[in-house]
N, C-alpha and C positions, 0 to 999 in steps of 0.2 A: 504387274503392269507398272512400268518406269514414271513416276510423277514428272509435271511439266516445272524446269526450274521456275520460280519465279520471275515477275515483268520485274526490272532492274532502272528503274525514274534515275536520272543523270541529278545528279546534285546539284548542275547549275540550273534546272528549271525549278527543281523545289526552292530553291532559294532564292529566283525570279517569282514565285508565286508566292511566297512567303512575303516579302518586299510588299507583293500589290495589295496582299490583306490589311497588311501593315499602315501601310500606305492612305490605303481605301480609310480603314477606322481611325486614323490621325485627322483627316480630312474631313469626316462625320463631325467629329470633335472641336474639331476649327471653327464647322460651319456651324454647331450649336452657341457654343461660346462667343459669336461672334453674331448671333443674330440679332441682337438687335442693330446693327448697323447693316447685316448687309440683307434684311429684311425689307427699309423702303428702295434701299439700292435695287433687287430685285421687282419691285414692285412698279421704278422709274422707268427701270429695260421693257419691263411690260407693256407700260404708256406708250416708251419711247417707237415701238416696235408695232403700236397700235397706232399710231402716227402716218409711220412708214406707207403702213398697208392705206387708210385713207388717203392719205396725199398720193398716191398711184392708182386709188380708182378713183379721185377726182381728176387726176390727168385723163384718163383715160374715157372717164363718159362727159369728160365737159372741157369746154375749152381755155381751163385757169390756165397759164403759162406755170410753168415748175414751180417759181418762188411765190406766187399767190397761192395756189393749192398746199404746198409746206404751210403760209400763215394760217390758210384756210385750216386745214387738218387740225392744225395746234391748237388753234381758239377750238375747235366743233372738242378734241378731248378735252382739255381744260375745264371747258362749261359745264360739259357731261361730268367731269370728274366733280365739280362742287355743287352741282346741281345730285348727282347721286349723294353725298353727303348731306346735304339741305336735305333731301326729299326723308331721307333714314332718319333724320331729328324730331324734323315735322312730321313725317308718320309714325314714329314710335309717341309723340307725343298728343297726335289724335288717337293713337293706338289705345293708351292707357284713359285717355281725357273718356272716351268712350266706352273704354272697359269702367270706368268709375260710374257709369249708369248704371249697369248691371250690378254692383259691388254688394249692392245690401242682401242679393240674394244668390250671392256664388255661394256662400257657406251652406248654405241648405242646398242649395241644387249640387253643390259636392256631394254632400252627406246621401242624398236622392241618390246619383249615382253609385256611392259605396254599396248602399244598401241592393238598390239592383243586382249588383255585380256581386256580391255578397251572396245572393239568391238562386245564382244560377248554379253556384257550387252547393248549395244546401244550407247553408249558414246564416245564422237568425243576429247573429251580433257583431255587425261589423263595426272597423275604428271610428271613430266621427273624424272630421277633417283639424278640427282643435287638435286631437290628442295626435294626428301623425305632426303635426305642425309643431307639437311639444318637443320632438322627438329630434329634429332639425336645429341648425345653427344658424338662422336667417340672416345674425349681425354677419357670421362670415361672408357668406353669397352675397351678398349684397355690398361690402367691402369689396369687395374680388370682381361685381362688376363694374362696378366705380372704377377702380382700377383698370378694369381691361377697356374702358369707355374712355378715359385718360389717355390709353398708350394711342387707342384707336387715331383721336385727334392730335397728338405727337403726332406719331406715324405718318400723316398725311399730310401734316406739315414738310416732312424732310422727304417724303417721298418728291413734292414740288419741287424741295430745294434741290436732290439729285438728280431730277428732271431738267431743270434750268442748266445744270453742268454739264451733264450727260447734251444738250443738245448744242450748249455752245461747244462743247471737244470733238462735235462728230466731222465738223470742217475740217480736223486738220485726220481724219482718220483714214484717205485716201495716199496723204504724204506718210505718213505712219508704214501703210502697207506698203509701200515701195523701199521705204527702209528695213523692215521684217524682211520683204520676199524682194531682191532686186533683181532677178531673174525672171524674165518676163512668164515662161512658162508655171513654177510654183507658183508667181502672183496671179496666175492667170486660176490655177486648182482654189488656191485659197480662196479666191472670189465665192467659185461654185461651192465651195462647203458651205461657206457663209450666207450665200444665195439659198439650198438649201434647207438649214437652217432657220433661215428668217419664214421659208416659205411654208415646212410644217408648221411653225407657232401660229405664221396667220391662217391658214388654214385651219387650225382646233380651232382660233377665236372665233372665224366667218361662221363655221358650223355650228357652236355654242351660241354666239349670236342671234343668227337665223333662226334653230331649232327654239331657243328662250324666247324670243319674243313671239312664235309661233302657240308654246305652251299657253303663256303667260295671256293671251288671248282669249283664247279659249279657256282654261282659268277662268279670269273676270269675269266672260261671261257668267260662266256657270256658279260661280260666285254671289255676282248681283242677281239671277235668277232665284236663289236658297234666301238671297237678303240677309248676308251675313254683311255683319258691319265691319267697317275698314277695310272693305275688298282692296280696295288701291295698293292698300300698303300689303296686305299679303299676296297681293303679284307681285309687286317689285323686288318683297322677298323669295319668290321663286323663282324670279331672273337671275337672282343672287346668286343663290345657292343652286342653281342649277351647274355654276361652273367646280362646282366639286363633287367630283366622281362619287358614285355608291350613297353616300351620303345627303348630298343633295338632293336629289329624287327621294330617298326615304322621308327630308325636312319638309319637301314643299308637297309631298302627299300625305302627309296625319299632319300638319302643325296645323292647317284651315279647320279637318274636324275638331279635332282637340277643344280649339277654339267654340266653335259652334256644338259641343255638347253640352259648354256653361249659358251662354246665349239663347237658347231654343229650348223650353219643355219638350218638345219631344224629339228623341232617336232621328227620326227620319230625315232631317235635315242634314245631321254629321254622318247618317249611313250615305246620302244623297252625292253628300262632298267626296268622301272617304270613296267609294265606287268610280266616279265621275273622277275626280282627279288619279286616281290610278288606272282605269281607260285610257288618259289624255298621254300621261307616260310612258306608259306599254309602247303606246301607237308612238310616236313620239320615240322611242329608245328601239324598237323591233323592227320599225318602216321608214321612218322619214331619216335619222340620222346617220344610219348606215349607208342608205342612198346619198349621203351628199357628201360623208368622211372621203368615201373613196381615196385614194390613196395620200391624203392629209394625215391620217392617223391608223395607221396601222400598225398597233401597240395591243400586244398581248395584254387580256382583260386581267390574268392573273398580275403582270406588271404595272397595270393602272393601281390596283388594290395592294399592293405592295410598296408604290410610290406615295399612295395616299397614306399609310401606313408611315412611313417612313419622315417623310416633308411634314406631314402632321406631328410628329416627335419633335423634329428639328426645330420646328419653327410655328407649331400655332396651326390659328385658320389661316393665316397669309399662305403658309408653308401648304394648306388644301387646297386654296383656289391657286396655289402654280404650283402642284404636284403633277399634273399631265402636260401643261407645256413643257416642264423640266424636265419629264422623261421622253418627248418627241423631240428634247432640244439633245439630249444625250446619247438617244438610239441616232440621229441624224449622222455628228459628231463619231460618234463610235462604228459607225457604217462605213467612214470615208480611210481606214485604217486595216491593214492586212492584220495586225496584230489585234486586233479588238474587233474584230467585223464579227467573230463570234458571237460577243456578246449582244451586239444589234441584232442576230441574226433571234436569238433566243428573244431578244426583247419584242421584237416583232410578231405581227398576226398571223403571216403567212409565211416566215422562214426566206422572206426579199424583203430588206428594208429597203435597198438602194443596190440595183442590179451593176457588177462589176463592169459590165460593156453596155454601149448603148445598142445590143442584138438579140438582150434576153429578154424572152416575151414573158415570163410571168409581169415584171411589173414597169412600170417608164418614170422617168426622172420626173419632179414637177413643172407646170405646166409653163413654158416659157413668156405666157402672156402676162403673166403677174411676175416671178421670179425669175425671169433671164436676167443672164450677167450680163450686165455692163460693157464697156468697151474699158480696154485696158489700161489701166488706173495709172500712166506714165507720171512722171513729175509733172510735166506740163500742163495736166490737167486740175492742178493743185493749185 
């Protein structure tokens, strides 16, 4: 039987493919080397972008004129943004003030719990908490978070100062694009890329928003119900870290027992949390955030865990909490492109990131009532 020759790949596409791998890991490299600057940079487009969306639903449900709703917007993130800082100082610092009630008898209710735990395997001689603690380099830890509590307040510093730039340059970003695209039809495409674009990020934030402070509720309660102490601060931490995929949900469902198995002689308080906050979750990740993604985020789960993966390398927890806008910001981006619609397509939940016509019914563009484009960004309107 005659074998089938081989498939025969044209040298010019290996060597277009070769280029994008090439390419792609210089560009890894950039962005590592380069993180600490373009770290608040990203961090500013966040804000910037979280702006956007407030100032369009204060148009929209109240009668600000455009340029009061803009100030309006700015002051409501601003405040929130140093009010979130404030609230993180002072409750890590009633956090500890009140862990230091407890202090004189963590060491024994450690040791309590080894031994337990100890017990269920069979084992009569478990470590004491001295001797693991021997065993550690506390002066390091403890350096290192001094240090990452250091960059933290940097950080947020430049992340305002990129803000402040980033909002005076946005004025002239209308004349910009008539110089890019002077042809009224491309200017008119580039709008709706950019349109949306901006409309899946605000979309992850609404969703994340909504759903976190929905958790974050209910949390509390069941929180101040157990009377664990500093419930405050470990909701706010589960607002937090609620915006980082896979992760998140594991911190804010064991970090409250954790806590509450040194606080409480007995079990049933951190079983009570530990239950209860992964209930809240479930329901919360299986029922409610699905129903409201809807076509905001239609990102393969394997691509979420692989961006976190990834962003996290590059850049930290920054690089966590905008691991999933950056990759709704890149399947968008990469959708709007014959050569790369591929890779959208794979990035995607459903194999439609952004259907080529507006006739295909799997999926429809975003909703024009938040993200329509504009009327055509002439000179004249600069």
């Amino acid at each position: 039987m005659p074998m089938k020759p081989p498939t025969v790949i044209p040298s010019s596409t290996v060597s277009r493919n070769a280029l994008v791998v090439i390419a792609a890991v210089a560009a890894c490299w950039a962005v590592y080397w380069l993180r600490d600057i373009l770290t608040p940079l990203a961090m500013a487009i966040f804000l910037l972008i979280m702006i956007g969306g407030m100032q369009r639903w204060l148009e929209q449900h109240t009668r600000l004129p455009p340029r009061w709703a803009g100030a309006t917007a700015l002051i409501l993130v601003i405040l929130g943004f140093f009010a979130s800082v404030a609230f993180i100082l002072n409750g890590a610092l009633g956090f500890f003030g009140e862990a230091s009630g407890v202090s004189t008898r963590i060491g024994p209710r450690l040791d309590q719990i080894l031994t337990d735990a100890w017990g269920l395997f069979g084992q009569t001689e478990p470590p004491t908490v001295t001797e693991l603690l021997t065993q550690l380099d506390l002066r390091s830890y403890i350096g290192e978070a001094a240090m990452q509590v250091q960059g933290v307040l940097t950080g947020a510093v430049f992340v305002l100062i990129y803000l402040a730039f980033l909002l005076a340059s946005q004025w002239g970003f209308r004349r910009k694009l008539v110089g890019m695209f002077p042809e009224r039809k491309s200017r008119t495409e580039a709008m709706e890329v950019f349109e949306r674009v901006r409309g899946g990020v605000e979309g992850y934030l609404w969703v994340q928003t909504v759903t976190g402070l929905m958790i974050c509720a209910a949390a509390w309660i069941l929180m101040r119900a157990v009377g664990l102490q500093n419930a405050e601060f470990w909701t706010f931490v589960i607002f937090v870290v609620g915006f980082i995929p896979v992760l998140g949900g594991a911190i804010a469902g064991l970090a409250p027992p954790l806590f509450a198995l040194v606080q409480f002689e007995s079990y049933w308080p951190a079983l009570i949390l530990l239950g209860g906050l992964q209930a809240i979750l479930f329901i919360s990740g299986n029922m409610i955030q699905p129903r409201m993604q809807g076509d905001n985020q239609n990102i393969d789960p394997v691509v979420v865990l692989l961006s976190l993966a990834l962003w996290g390398k590059l850049w930290g927890v920054i690089g966590m909490f905008l691991s999933t806008p950056l990759a709704v910001l890149m399947m968008a981006i990469l959708a709007e492109f014959k050569g790369s619609r591929w890779i959208a397509i794979l990035m995607s939940g459903d194999g439609e990131p952004y259907p080529e016509t507006d006739e295909a019914p799997a999926r429809k563009r975003p909703s024009p009532r938040v993200n329509a484009p504009q009327a055509d960004p002439d000179v004249s309107e600069t």
